[in-house]
Residue frames as qw, qx, qy, qz and C-alpha x, y, z in Angstrom:
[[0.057, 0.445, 0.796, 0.406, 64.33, -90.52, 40.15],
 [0.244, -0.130, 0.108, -0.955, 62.00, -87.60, 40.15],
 [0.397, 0.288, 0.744, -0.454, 58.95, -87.70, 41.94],
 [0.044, 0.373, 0.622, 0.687, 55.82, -87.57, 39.23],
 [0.290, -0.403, -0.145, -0.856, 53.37, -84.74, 38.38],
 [0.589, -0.524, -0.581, -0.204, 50.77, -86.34, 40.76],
 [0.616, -0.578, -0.413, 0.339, 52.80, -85.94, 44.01],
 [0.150, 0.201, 0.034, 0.967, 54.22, -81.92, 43.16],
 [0.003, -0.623, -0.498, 0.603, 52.74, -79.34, 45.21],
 [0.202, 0.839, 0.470, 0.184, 51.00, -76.49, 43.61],
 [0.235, 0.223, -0.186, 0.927, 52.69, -73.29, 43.21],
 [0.081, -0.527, -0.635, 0.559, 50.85, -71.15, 45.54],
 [0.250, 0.580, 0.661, 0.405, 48.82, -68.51, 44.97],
 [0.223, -0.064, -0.156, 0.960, 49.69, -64.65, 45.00],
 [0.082, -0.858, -0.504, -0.053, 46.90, -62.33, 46.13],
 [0.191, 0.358, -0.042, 0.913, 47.35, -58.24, 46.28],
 [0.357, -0.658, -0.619, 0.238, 46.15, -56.91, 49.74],
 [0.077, -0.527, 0.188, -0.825, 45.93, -53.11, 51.19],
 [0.544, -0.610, -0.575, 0.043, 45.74, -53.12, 54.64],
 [0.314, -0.910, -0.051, -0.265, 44.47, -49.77, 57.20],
 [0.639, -0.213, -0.513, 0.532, 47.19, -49.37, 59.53],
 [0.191, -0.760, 0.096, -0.613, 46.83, -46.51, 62.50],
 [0.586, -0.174, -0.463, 0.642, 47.90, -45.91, 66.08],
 [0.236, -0.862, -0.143, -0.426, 47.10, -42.94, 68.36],
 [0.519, -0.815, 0.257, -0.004, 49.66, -43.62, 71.72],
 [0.796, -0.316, 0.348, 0.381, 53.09, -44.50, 72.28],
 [0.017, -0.456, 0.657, 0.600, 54.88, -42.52, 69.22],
 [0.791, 0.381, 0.304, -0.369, 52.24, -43.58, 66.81],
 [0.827, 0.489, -0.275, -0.039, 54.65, -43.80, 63.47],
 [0.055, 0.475, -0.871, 0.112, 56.84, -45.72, 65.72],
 [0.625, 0.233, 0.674, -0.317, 54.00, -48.25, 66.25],
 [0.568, 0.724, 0.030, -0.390, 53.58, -47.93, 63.02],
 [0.503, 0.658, -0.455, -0.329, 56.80, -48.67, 61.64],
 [0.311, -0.287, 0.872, -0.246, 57.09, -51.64, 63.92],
 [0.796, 0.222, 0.442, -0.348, 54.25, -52.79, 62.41],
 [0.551, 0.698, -0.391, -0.238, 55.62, -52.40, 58.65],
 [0.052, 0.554, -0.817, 0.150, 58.73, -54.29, 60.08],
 [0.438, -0.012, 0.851, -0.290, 56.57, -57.19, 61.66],
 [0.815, 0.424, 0.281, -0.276, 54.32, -57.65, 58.48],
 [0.587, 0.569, -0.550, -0.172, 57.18, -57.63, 55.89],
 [0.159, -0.486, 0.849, -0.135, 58.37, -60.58, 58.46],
 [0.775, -0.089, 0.465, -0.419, 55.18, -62.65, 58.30],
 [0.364, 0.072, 0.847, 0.380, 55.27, -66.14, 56.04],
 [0.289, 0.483, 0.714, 0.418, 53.87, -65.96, 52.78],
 [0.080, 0.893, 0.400, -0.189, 54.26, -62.13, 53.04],
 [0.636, -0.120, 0.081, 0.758, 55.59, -59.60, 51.06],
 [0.067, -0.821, -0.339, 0.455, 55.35, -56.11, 51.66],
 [0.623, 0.458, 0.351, 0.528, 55.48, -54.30, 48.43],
 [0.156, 0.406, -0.070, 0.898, 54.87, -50.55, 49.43],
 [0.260, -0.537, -0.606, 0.526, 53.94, -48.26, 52.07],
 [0.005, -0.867, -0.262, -0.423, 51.85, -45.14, 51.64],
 [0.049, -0.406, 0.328, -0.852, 53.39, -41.71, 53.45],
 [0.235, -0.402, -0.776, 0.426, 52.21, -41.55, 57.52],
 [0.150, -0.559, -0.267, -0.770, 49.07, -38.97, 57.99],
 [0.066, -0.201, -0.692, 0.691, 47.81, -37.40, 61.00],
 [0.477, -0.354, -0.267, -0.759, 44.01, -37.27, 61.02],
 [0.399, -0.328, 0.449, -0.729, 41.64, -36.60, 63.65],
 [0.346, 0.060, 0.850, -0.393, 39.65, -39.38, 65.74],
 [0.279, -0.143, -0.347, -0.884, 36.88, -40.70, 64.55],
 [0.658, -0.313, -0.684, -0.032, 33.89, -41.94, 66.94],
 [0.555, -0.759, -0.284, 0.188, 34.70, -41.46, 70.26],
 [0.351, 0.849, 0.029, 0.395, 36.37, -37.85, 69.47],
 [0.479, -0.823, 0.252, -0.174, 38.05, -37.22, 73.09],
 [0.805, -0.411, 0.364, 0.225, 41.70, -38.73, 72.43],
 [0.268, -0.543, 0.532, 0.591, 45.18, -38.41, 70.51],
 [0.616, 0.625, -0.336, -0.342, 44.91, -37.82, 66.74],
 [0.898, 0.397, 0.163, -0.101, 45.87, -40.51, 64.56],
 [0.004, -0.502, 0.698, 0.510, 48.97, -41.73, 62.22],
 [0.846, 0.311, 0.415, -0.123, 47.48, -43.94, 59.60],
 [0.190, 0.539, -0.696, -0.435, 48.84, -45.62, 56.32],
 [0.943, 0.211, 0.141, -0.215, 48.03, -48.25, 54.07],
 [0.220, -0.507, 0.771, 0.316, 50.66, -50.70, 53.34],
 [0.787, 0.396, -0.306, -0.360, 50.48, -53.16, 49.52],
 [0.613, -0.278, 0.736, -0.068, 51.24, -56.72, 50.28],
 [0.673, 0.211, -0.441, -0.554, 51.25, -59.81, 48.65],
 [0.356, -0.338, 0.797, -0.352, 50.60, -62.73, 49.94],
 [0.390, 0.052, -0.884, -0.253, 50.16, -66.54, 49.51],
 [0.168, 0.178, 0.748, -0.617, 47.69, -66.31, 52.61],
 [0.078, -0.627, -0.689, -0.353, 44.35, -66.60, 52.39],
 [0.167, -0.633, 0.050, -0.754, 42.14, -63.79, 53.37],
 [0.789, -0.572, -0.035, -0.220, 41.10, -65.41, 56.85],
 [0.819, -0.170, -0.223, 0.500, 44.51, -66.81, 57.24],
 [0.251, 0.407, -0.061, 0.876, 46.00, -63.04, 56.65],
 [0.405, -0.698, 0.219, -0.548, 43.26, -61.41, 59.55],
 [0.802, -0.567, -0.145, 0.121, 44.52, -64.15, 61.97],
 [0.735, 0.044, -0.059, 0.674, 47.97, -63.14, 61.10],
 [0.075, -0.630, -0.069, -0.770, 47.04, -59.37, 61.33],
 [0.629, -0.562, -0.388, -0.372, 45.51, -60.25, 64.74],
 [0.848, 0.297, -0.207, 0.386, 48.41, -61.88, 65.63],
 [0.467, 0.279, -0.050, 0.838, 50.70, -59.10, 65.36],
 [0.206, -0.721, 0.018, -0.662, 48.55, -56.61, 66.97],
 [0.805, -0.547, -0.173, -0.152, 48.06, -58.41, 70.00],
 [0.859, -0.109, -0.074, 0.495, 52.11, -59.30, 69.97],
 [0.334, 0.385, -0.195, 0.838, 52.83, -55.64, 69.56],
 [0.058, -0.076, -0.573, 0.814, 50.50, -54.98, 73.00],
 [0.244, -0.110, -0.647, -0.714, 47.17, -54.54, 71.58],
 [0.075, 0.348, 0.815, -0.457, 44.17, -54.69, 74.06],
 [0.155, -0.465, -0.503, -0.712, 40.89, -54.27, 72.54],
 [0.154, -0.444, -0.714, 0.519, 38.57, -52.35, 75.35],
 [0.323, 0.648, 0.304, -0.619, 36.49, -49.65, 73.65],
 [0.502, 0.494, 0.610, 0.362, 35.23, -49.49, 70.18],
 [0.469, 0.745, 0.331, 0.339, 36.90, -46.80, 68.52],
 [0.584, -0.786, 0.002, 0.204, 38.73, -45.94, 71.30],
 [0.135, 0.820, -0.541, -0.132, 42.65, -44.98, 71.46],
 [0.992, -0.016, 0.092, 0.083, 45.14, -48.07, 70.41],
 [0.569, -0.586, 0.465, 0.342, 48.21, -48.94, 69.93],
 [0.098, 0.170, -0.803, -0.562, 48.44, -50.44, 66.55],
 [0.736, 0.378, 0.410, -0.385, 44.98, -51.46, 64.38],
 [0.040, -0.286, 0.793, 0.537, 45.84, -53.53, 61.10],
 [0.715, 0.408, 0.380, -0.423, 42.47, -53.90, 58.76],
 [0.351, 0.002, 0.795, 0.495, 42.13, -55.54, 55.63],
 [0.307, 0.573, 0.204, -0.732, 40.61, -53.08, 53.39],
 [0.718, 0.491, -0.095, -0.484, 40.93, -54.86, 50.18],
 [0.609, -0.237, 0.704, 0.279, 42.09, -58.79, 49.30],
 [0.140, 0.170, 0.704, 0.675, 42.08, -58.76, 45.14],
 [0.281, -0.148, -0.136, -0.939, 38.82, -57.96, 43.90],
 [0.352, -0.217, -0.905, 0.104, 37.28, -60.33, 46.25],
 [0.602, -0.473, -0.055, -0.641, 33.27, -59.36, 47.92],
 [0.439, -0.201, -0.792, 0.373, 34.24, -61.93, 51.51],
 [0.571, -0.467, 0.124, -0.663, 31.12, -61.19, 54.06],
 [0.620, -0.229, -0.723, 0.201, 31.88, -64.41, 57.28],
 [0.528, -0.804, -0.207, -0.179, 31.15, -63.18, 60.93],
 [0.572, -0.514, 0.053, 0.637, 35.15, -62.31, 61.26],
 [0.340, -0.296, 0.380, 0.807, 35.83, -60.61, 58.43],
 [0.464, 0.782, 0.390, -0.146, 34.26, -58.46, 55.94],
 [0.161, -0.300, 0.453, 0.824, 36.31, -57.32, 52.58],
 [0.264, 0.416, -0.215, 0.844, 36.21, -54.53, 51.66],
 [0.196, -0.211, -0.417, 0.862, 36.38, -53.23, 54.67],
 [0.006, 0.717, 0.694, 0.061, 32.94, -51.89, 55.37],
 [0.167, -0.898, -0.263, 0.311, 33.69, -48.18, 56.05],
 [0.505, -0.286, 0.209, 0.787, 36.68, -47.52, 54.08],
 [0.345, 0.272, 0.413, 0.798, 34.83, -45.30, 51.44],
 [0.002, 0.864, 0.207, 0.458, 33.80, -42.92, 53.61],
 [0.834, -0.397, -0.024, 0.382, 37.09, -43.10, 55.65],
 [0.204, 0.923, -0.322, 0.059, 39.47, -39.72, 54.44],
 [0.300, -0.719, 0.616, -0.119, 41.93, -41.86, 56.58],
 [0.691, -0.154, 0.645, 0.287, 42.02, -44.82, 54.68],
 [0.666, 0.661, 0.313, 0.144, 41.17, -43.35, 50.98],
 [0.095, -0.930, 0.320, 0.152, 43.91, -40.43, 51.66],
 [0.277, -0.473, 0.801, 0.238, 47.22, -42.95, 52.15],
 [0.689, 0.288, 0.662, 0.068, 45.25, -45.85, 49.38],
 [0.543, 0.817, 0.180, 0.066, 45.06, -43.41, 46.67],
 [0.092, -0.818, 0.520, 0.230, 48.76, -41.95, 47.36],
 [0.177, -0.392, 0.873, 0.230, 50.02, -45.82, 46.55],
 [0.224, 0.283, 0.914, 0.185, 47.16, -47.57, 44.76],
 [0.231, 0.315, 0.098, -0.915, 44.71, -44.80, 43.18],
 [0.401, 0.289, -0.656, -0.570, 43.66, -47.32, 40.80],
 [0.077, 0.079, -0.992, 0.066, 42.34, -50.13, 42.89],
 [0.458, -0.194, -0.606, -0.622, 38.65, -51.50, 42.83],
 [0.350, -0.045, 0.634, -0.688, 36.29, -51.55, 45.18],
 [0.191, -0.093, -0.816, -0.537, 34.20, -54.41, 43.96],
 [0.079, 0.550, 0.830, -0.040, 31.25, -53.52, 45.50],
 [0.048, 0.819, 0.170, -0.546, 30.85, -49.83, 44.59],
 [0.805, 0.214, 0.483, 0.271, 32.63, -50.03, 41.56],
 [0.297, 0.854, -0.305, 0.300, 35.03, -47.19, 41.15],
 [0.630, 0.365, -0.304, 0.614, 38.32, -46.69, 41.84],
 [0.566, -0.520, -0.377, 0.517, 39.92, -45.63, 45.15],
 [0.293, -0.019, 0.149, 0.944, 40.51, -42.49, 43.33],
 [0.309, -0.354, -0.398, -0.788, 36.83, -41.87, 42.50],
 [0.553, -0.621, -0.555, -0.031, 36.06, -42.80, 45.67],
 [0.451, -0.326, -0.214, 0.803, 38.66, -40.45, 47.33],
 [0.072, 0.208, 0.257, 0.941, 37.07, -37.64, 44.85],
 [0.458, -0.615, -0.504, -0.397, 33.31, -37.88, 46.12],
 [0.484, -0.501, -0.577, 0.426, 34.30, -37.77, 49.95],
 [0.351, -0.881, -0.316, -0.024, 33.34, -34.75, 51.60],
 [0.547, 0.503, -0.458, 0.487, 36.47, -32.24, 52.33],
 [0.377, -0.609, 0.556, -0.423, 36.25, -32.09, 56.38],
 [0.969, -0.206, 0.122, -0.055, 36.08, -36.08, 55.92],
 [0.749, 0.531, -0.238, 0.317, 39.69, -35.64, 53.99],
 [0.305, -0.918, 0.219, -0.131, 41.31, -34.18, 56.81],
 [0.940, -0.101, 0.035, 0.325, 44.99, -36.00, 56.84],
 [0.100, -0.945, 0.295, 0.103, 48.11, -33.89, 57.54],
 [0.782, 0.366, -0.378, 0.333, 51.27, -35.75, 55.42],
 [0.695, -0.678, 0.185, 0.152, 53.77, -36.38, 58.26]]
């Protein structure tokens, strides 16, 4: 006998993420792709595309190994707070020690955009507070998503990639 409508789960619910990835020691786009490899693994993720790997320079505390960055296009049945613990996660499990702010790392995974969702809690801010004046995350976003909305500035990752300053664009395609 089938069960009835009452006791059926909900289909879940797909969401479209972009999230920052970068690295500065250890073979950065091998940190990198480890990461790729450990997010397409999480539950209720699926990694749809990766943007090309870019070297660009530090920003902040300027004294330490350039950059690889990329933005990878998920979907996912997570929520946005479940997705940064699972981001968190994964840095920490790939070695991850937070000990200066802005400092070199191993592997940094941000959520720079969860749909067109405005989320402000005291972990997590989407979008990503800095990404539109960030060459290093609007560079790789606009290579695989040039079209996506920043819903609080309201243009397009492209019209936000077009206003930025060129010494903020710096990003060498690897």
């Amino acid at each position: 006998m089938p069960p009835d409508a009452s006791s059926r789960r909900p289909e879940p619910r797909w969401h479209t993420a972009y999230i920052g990835l970068g690295s500065n020691l250890h073979d950065p786009a091998a940190q990198l792709d480890e990461a790729c490899r450990r997010l397409a693994l999480l539950p209720g993720v699926v990694l749809t595309k990766v943007s090309s790997y870019y070297a660009t320079p530090p920003v902040g505390v300027r004294d330490q190994p350039w950059f690889v960055n990329a933005v990878a296009a998920i979907r996912t049945t997570l929520t946005a707070e479940d997705l940064l613990a699972a981001l968190l996660h994964l840095e920490a499990a790939m070695g991850r020690v937070r000990t200066q702010r802005w400092g070199p790392r191993l592997v940094d995974l941000d959520i720079l955009l969860y749909d067109n969702d405005v989320i402000h809690t005291d972990r997590l801010q989407v979008p990503h507070p800095e990404m539109a004046s960030r060459g290093f995350v609007l560079v790789p976003l606009a290579e695989i998503a040039p079209e996506a909305y920043h819903p609080v500035l309201h243009q397009t990752i492209r019209q936000l990639l077009a206003q930025l300053p060129a010494e903020a664009k710096e990003a060498h395609k690897l």
